[in-house]
Biopython code that builds the backbone (N, CA, C, O; Angstrom):
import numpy as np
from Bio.PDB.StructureBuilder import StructureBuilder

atoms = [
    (1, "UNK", "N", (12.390, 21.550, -17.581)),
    (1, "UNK", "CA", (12.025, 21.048, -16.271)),
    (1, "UNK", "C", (10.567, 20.588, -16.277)),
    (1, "UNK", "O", (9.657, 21.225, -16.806)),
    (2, "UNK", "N", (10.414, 19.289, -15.566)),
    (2, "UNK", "CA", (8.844, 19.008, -15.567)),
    (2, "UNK", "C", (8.094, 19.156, -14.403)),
    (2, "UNK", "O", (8.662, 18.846, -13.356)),
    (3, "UNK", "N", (6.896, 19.577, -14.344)),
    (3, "UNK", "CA", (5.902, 19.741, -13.198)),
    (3, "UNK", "C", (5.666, 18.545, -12.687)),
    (3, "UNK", "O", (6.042, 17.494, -13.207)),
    (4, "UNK", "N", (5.093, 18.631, -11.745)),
    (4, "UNK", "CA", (4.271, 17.499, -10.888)),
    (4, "UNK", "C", (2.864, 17.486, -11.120)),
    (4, "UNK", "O", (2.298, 18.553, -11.358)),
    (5, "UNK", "N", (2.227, 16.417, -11.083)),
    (5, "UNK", "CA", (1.061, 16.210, -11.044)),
    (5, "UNK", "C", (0.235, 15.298, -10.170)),
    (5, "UNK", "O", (0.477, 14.101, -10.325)),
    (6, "UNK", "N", (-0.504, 15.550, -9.461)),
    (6, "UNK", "CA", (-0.985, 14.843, -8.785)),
    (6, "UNK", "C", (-2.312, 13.820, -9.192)),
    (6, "UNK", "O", (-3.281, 14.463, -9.596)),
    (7, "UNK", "N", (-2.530, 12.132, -9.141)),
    (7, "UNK", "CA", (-3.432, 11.223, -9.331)),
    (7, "UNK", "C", (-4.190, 11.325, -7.648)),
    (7, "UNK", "O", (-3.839, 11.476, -6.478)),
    (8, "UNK", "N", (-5.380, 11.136, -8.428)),
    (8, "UNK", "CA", (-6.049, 10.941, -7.030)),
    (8, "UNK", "C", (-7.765, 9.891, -7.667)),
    (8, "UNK", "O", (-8.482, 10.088, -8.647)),
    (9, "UNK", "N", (-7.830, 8.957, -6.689)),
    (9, "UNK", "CA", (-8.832, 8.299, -6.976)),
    (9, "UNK", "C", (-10.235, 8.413, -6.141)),
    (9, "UNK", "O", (-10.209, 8.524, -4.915)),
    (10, "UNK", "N", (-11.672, 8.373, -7.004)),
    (10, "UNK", "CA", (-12.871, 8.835, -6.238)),
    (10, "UNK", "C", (-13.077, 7.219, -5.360)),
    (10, "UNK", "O", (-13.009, 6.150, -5.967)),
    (11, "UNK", "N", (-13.285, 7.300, -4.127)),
    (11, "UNK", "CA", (-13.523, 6.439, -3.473)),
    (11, "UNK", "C", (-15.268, 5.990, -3.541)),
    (11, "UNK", "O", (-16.003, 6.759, -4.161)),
    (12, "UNK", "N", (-15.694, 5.117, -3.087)),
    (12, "UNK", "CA", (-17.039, 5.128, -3.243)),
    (12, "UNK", "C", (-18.180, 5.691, -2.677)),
    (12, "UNK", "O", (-19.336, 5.747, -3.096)),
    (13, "UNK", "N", (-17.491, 6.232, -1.322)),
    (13, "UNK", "CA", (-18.232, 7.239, -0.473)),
    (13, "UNK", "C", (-18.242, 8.824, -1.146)),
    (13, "UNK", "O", (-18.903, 9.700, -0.587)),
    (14, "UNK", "N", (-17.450, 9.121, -2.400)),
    (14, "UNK", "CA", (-17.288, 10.197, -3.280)),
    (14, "UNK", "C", (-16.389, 10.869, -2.425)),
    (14, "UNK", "O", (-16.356, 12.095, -2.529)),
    (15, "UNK", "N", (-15.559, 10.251, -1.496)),
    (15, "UNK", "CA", (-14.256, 11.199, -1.143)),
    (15, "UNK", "C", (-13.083, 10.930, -1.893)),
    (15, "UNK", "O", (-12.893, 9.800, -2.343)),
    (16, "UNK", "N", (-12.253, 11.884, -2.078)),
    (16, "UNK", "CA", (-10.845, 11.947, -2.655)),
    (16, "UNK", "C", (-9.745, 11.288, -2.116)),
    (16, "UNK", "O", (-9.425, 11.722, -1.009)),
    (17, "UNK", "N", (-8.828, 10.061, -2.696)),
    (17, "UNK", "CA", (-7.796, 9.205, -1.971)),
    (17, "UNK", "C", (-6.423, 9.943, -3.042)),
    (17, "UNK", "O", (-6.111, 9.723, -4.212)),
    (18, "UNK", "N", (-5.787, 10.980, -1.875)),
    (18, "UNK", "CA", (-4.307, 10.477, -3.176)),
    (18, "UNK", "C", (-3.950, 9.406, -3.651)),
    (18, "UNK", "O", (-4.438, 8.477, -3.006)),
    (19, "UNK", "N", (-3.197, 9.012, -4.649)),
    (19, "UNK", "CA", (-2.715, 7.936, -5.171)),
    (19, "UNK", "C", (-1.066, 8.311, -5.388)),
    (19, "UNK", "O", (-0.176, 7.490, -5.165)),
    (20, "UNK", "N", (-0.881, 9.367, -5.748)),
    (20, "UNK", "CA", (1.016, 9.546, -6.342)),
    (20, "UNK", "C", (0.692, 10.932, -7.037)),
    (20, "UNK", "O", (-0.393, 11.427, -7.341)),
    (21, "UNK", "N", (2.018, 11.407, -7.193)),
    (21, "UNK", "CA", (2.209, 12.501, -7.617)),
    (21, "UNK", "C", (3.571, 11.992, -8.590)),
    (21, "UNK", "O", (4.695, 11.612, -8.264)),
    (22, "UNK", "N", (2.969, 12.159, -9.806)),
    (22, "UNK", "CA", (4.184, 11.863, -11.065)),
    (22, "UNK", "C", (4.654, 13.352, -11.851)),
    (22, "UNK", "O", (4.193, 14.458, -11.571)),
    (23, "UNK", "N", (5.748, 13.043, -12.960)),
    (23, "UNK", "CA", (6.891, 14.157, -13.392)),
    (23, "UNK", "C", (5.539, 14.158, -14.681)),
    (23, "UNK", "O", (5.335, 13.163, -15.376)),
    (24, "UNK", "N", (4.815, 15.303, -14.795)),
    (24, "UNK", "CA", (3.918, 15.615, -15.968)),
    (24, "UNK", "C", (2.925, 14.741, -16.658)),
    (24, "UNK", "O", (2.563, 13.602, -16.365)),
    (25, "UNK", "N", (2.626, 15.387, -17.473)),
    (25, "UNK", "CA", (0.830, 14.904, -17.764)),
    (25, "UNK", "C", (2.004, 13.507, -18.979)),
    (25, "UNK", "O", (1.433, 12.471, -19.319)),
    (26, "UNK", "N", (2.948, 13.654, -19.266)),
    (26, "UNK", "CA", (2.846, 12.367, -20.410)),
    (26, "UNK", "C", (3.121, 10.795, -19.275)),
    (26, "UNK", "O", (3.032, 9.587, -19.492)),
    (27, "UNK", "N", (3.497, 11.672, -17.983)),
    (27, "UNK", "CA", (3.905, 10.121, -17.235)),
    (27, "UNK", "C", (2.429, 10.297, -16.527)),
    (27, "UNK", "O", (2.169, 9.186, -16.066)),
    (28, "UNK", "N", (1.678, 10.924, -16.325)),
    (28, "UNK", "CA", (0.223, 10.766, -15.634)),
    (28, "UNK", "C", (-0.623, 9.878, -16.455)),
    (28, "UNK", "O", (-1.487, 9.129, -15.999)),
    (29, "UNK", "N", (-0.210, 10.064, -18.109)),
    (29, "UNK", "CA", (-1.665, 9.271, -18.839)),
    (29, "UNK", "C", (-0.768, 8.050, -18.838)),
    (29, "UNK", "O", (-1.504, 7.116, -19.156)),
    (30, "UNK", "N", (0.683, 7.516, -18.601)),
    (30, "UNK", "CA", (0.961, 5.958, -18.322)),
    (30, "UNK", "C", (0.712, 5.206, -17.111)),
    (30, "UNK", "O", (0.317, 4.052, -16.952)),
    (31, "UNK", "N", (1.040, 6.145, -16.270)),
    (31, "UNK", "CA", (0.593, 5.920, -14.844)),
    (31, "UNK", "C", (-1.271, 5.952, -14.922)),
    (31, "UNK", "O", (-1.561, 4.769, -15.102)),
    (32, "UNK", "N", (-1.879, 6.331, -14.896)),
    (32, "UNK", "CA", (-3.261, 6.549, -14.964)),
    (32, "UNK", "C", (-4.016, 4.817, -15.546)),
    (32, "UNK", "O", (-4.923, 4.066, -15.187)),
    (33, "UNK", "N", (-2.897, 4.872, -16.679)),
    (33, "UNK", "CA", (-3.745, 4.226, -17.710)),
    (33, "UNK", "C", (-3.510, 3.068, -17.204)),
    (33, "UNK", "O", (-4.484, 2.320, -17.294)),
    (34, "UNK", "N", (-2.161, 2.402, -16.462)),
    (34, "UNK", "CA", (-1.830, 1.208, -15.477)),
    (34, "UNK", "C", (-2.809, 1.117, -14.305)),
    (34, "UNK", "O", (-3.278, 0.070, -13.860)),
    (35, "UNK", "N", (-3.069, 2.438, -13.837)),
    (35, "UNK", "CA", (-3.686, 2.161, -12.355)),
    (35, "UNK", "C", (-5.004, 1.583, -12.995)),
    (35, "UNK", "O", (-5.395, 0.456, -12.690)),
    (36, "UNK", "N", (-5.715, 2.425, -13.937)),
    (36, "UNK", "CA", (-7.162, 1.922, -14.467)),
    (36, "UNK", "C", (-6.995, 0.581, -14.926)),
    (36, "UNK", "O", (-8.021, 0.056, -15.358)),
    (37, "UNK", "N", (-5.969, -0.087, -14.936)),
    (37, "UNK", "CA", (-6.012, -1.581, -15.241)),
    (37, "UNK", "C", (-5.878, -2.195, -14.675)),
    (37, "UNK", "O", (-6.405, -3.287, -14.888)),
    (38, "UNK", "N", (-4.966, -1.977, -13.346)),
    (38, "UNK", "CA", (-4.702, -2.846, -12.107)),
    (38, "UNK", "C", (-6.154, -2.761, -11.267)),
    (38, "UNK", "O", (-6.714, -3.726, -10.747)),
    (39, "UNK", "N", (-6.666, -1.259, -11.260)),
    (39, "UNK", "CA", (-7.760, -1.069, -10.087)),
    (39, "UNK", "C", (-8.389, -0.475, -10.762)),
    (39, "UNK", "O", (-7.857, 0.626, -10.908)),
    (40, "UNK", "N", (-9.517, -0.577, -11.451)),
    (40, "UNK", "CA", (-10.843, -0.050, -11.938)),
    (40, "UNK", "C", (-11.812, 0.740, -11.410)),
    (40, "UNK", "O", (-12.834, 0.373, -10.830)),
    (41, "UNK", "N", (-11.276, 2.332, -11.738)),
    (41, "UNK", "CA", (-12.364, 2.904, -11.055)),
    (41, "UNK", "C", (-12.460, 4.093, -11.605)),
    (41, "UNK", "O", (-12.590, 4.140, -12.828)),
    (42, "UNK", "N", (-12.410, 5.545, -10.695)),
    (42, "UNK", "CA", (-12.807, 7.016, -11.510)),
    (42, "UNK", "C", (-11.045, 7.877, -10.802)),
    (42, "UNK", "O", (-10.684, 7.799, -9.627)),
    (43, "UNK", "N", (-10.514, 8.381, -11.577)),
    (43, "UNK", "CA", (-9.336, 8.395, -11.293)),
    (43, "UNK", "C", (-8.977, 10.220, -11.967)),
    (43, "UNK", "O", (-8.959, 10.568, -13.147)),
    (44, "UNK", "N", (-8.799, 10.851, -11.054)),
    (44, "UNK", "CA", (-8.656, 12.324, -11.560)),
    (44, "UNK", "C", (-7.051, 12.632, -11.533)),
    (44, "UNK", "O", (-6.240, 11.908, -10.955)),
    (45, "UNK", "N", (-6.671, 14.020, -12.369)),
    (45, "UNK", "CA", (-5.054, 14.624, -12.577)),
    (45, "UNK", "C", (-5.544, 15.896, -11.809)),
    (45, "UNK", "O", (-6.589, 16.517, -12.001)),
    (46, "UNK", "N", (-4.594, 16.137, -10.930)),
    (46, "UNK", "CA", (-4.645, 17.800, -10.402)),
    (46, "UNK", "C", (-3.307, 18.682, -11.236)),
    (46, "UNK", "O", (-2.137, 18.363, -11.023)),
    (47, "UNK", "N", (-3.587, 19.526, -11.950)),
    (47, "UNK", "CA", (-2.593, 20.078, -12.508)),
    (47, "UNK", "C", (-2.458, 21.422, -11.430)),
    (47, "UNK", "O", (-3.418, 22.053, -10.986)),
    (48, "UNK", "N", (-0.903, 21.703, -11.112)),
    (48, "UNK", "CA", (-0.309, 22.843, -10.149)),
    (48, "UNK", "C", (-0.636, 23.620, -10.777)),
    (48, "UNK", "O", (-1.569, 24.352, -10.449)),
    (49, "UNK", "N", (0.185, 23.776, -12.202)),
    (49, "UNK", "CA", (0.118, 24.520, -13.146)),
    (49, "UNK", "C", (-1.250, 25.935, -13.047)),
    (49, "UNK", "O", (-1.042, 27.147, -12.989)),
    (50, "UNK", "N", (-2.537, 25.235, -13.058)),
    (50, "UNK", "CA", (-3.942, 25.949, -13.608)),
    (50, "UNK", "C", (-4.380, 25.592, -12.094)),
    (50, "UNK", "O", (-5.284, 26.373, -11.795)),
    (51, "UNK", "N", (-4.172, 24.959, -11.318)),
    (51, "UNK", "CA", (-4.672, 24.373, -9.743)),
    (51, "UNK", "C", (-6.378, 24.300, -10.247)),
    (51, "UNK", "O", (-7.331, 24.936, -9.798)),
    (52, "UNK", "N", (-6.332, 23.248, -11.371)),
    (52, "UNK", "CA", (-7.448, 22.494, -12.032)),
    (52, "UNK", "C", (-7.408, 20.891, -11.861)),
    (52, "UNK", "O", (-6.404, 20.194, -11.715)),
    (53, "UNK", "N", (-8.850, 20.454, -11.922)),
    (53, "UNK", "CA", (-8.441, 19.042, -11.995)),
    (53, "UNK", "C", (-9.143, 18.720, -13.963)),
    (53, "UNK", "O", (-9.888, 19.420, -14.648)),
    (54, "UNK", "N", (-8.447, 17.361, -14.272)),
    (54, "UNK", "CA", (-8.557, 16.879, -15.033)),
    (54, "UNK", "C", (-9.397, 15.793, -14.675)),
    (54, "UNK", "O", (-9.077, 14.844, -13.959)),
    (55, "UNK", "N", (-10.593, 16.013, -15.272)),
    (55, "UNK", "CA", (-11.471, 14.192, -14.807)),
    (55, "UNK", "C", (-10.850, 13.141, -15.247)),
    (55, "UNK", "O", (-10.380, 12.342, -14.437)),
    (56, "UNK", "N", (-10.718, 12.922, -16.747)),
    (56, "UNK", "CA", (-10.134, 11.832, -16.995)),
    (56, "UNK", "C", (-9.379, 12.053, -18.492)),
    (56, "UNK", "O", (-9.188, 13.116, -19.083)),
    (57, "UNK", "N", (-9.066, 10.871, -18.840)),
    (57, "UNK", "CA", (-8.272, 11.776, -20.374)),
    (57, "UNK", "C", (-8.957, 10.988, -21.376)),
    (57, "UNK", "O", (-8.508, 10.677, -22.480)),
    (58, "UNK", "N", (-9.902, 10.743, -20.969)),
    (58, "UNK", "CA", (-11.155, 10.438, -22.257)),
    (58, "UNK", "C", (-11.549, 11.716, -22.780)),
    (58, "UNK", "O", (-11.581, 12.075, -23.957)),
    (59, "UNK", "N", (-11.846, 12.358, -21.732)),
    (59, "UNK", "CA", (-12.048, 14.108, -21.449)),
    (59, "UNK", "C", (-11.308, 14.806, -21.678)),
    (59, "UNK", "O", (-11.926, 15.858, -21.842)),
    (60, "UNK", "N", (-10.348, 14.973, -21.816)),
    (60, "UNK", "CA", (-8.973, 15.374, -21.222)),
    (60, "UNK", "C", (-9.185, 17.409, -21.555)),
    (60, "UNK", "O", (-8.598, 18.178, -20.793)),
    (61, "UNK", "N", (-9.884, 17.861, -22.498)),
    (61, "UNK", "CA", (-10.097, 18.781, -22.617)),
    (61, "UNK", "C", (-10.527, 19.800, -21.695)),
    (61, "UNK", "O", (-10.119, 20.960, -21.644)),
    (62, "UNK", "N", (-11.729, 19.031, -20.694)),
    (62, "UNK", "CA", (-12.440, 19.385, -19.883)),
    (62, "UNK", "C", (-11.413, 19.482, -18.568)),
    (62, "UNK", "O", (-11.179, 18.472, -17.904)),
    (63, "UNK", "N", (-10.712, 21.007, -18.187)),
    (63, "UNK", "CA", (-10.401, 21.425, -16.953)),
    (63, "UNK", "C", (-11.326, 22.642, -16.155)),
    (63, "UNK", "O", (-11.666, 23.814, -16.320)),
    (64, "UNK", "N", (-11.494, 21.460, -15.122)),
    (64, "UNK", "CA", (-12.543, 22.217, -13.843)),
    (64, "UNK", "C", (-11.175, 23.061, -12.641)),
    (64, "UNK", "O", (-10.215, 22.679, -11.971)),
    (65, "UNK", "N", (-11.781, 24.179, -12.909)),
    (65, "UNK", "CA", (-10.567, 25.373, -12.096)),
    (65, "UNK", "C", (-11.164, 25.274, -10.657)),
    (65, "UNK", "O", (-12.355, 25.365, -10.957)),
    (66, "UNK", "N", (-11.153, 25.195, -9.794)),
    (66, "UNK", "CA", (-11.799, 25.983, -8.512)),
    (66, "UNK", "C", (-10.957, 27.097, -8.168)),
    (66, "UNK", "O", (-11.258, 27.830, -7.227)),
]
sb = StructureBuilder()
sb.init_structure("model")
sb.init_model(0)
sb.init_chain("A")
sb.init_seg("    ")
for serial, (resi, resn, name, xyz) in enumerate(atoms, 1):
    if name == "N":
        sb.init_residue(resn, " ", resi, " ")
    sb.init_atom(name, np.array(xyz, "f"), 0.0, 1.0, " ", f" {name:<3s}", serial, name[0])
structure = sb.get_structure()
């Protein structure tokens, strides 16, 4: 069974815009990697899983927990 994940993009005022919630991190880095091509910008993964975000998957290592 696959998790959900939530995309969300930094707006320029530095607030948070959902974007979609896709079936796991392998459809997040296709989805991600389309949106960063259609719309160019700073684009984060919320994983349920760890209720961490993922900055980006250049990074991808780097999960910030709150």
């Amino acid at each position: 069974m696959k998790y959900k994940v939530d995309i969300f993009k930094k707006l320029p005022d530095g607030q948070m815009a959902w974007v979609r919630s896709v079936d796991g991190m392998d459809e997040a880095r296709v989805q991600l990697r389309r949106l960063e091509y259609i719309n160019p910008g700073q684009y984060f993964i919320y994983d349920h899983r760890f209720g961490g975000i993922i900055p980006s998957f250049a990074t991808e290592t780097s999960i910030f927990v709150h």
